[in-house]
C-alpha positions in Angstrom: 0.0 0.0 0.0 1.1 3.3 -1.2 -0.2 6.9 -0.9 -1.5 9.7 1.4 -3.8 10.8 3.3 -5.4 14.4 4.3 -5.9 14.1 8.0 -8.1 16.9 10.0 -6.5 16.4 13.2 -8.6 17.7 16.5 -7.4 19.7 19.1 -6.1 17.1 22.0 -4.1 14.4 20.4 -0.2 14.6 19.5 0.7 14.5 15.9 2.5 11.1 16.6 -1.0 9.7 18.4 -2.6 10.9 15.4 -0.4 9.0 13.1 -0.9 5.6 15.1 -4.3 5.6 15.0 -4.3 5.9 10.9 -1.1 3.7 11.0 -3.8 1.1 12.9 -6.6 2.0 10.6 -4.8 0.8 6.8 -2.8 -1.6 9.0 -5.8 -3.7 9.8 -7.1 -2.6 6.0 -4.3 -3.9 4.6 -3.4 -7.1 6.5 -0.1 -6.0 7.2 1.2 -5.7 10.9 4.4 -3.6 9.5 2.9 -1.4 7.5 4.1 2.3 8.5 3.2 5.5 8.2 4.5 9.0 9.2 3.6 13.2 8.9 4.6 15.1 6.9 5.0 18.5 9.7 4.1 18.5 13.1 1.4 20.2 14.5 0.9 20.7 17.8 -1.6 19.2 20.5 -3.9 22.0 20.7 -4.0 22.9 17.3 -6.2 21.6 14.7 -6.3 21.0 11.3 -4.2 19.6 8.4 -2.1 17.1 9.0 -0.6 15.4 6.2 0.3 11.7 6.3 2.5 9.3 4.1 1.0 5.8 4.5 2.8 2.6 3.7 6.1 3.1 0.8 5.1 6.8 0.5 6.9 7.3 3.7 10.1 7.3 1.3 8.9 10.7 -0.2 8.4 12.3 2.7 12.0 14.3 2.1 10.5 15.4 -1.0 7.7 16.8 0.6 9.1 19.0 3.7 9.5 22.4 2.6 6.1 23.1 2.0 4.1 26.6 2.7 1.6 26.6 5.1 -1.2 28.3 6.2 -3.2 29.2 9.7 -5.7 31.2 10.9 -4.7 32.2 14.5 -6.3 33.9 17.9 -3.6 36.7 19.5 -4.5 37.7 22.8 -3.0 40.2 24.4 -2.2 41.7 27.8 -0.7 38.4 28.8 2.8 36.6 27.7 3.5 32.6 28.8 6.4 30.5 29.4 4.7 28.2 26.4 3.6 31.1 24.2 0.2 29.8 24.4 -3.1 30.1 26.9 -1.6 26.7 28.5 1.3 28.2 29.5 2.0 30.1 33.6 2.0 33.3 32.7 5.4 35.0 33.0 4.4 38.5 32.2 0.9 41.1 32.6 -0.1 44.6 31.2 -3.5 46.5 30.5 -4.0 46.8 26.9 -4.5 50.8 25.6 -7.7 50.9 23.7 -5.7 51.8 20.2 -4.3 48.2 20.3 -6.2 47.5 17.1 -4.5 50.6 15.0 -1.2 49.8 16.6 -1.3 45.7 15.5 -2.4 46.6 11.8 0.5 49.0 11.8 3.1 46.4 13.1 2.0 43.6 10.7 4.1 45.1 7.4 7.1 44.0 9.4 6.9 40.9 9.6 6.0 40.4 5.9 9.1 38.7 3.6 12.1 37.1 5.1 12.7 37.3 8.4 14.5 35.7 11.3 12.4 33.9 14.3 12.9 32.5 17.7 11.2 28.9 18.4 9.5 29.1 21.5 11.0 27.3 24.4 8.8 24.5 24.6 8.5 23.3 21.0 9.7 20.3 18.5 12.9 21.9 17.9 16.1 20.2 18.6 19.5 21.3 20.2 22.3 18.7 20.4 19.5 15.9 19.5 16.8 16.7 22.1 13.6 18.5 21.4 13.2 21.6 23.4 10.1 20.5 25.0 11.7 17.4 26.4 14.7 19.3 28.1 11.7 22.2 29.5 10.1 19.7 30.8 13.4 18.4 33.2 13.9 21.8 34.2 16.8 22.5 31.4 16.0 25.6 29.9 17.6 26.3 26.4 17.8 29.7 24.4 16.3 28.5 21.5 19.0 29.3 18.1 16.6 32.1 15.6 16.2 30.4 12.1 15.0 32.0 9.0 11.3 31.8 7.8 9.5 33.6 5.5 5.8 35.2 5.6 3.8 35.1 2.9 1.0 37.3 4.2 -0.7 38.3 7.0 -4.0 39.9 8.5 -6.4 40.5 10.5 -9.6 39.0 10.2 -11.3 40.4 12.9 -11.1 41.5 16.2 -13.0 41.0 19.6 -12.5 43.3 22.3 -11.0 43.7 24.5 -7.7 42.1 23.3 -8.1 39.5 20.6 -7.7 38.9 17.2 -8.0 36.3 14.7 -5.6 36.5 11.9 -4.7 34.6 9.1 -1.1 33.9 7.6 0.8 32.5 5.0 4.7 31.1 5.9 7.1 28.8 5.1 8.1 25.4 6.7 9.5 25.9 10.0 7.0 28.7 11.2 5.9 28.9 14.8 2.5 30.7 15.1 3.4 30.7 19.4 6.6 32.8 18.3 4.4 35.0 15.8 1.9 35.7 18.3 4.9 36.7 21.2 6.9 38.8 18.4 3.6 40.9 17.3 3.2 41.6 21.2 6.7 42.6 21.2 6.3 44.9 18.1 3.5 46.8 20.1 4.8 46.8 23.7 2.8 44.3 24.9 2.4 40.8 26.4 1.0 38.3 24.1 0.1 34.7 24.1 -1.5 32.5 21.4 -5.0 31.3 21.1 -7.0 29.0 19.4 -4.8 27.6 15.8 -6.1 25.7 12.9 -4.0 24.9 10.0 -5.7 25.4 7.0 -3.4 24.0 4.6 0.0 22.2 3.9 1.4 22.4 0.5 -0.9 20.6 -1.8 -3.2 19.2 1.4 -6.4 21.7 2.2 -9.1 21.7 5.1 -11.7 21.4 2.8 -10.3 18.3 1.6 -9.0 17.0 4.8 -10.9 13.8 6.5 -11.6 12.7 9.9 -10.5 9.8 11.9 -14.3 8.9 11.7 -14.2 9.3 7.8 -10.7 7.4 7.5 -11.6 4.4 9.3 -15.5 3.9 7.7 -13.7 3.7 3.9 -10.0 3.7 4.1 -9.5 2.8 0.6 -11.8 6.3 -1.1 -9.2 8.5 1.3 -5.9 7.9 0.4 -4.5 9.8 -2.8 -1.8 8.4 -4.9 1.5 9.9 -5.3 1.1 11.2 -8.5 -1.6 13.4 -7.3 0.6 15.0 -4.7 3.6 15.3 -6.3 4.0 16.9 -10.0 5.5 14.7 -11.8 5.1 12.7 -15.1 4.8 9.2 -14.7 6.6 6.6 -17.0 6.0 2.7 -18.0 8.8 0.8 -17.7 8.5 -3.1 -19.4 8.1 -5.8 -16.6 11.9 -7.0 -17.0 13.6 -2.9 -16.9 11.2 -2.1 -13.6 13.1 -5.2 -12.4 16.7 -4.0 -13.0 15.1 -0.6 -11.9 14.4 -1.9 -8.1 17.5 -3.7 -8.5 19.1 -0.3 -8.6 20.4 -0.7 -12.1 20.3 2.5 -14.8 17.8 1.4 -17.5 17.0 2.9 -20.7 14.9 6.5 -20.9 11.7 5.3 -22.6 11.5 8.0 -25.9 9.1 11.0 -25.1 10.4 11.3 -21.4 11.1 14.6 -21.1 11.4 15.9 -17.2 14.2 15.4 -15.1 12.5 13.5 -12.4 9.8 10.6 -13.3 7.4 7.8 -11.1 8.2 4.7 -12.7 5.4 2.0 -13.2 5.7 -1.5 -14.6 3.0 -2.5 -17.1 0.6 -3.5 -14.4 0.9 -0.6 -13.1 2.3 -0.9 -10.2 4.0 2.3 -8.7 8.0 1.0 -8.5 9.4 4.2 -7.8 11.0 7.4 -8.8 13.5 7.8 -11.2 16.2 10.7 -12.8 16.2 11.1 -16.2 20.6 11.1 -17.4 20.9 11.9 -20.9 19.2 8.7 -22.7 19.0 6.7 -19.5 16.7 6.4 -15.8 18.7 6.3 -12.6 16.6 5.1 -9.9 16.1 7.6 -6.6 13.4 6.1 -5.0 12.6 2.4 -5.7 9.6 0.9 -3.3 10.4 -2.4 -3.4 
């Protein structure tokens, strides 16, 4: 079994609980005790939304799928900042909100628009000498977290509630931290600021309105997963039963004529999906075989 699936994770369960259960679901579909599955970006407990998964052989193009933009809409609450940048978190820092917060936030967002450089909150998935952050917060080991790069796409506010919450909506990169957006746009206006409520609405090619429950995933398991093809954008060749066996074999074949892109899927003629392959001059190299 081979192929992905659009999963609209709920507010509550780990991204790696999430996975098990549809690793369970086409496990007992599929007859196969060993079949595995993984996500394609973490999100976190309390958020909800897209969660792409790889189920079965596609978990060997997951490293083709990583930097992918993403999108969220987002509560920012102000007047209070937490150690966890979100409502969960003990709050480490207070302040009454001016009434001309609104004018002030809508004035601070063109700054963060483009390239800029962001700090991963303290307790997050990010590593340091092999450890995720979270894990070493949680024994008591605080690490300054190392600013990386991102890049925001767009952002802006969809509405606001007094006294001192918004919901917004942005565009980023791979890597993002909404919880870091949220404390950095308090920063930017001299005030405390936590996150709220966080849906993810997409993940590269995977949508909300296409995403499926766990209900939905385990009544037909077969109608949810997508084939490869449909994910990534690339041609797919036919390769005769005895080349797509020197191809798993790991053995350069012959470039069927018409091929014309640099990376291919390669099926045999029953159309079984063998792998990926780099077109070299008049030849296929294999990258990916799924044997």
């Amino acid at each position: 079994m081979i192929g992905f699936v659009n999963l609209f994770k709920t507010a509550g369960p780990t991204s790696a609980q999430a996975v098990a259960r549809v690793r369970r679901i086409y496990s007992a579909y599929a007859g196969d005790r060993r079949l595995t599955a993984g996500h394609l970006g973490t999100l976190d407990p309390q958020a909800a939304g897209v969660l792409p998964l790889a189920i079965g052989k596609a978990t060997r193009l997951i490293p083709l799928l990583t930097d992918q933009r993403k999108s969220y809409v987002f509560t920012l609450v102000l007047g209070r900042a937490t150690e966890t940048d979100d409502a969960h978190g003990a709050t480490v820092a207070a302040a009454a909100v001016p009434a001309d917060w609104v004018g002030r936030l809508e004035a601070a967002l063109e700054r963060f628009i483009g390239k800029i450089t962001q700090t991963p909150p303290t307790y997050s998935a990010a590593h340091h000498q092999g450890r995720r952050l979270y894990e070493l917060a949680r024994r008591g080991k605080r690490v300054e977290p190392r600013p990386r790069a991102i890049t925001i796409y767009g952002l802006r506010i969809l509405g606001v509630e007094r006294p001192a919450t918004a919901r917004l909506r942005v565009a980023c990169s791979e890597g993002t931290y909404v919880r870091s957006l949220c404390r950095d746009l308090g920063e930017a206006i001299a005030l405390p600021a936590h996150m709220g409520a966080l849906v993810r609405e997409a993940s590269g090619p995977f949508v909300a309105s296409e995403a499926h429950t766990l209900e939905e995933i385990a009544h037909d398991p077969q109608r949810v997963i997508v084939a490869p093809e449909h994910i990534l954008a690339l041609p797919t060749i036919v390769l005769t039963l005895r080349e797509s066996s020197d191809f798993r074999a790991g053995r350069i074949v012959a470039l069927p004529q018409g091929a014309a892109a640099r990376h291919v899927f390669v099926r045999d003629e029953t159309r079984v999906l063998v792998g990926i392959g780099e077109a070299q001059g008049a030849l296929l190299a294999p990258r990916k075989v799924f044997l």
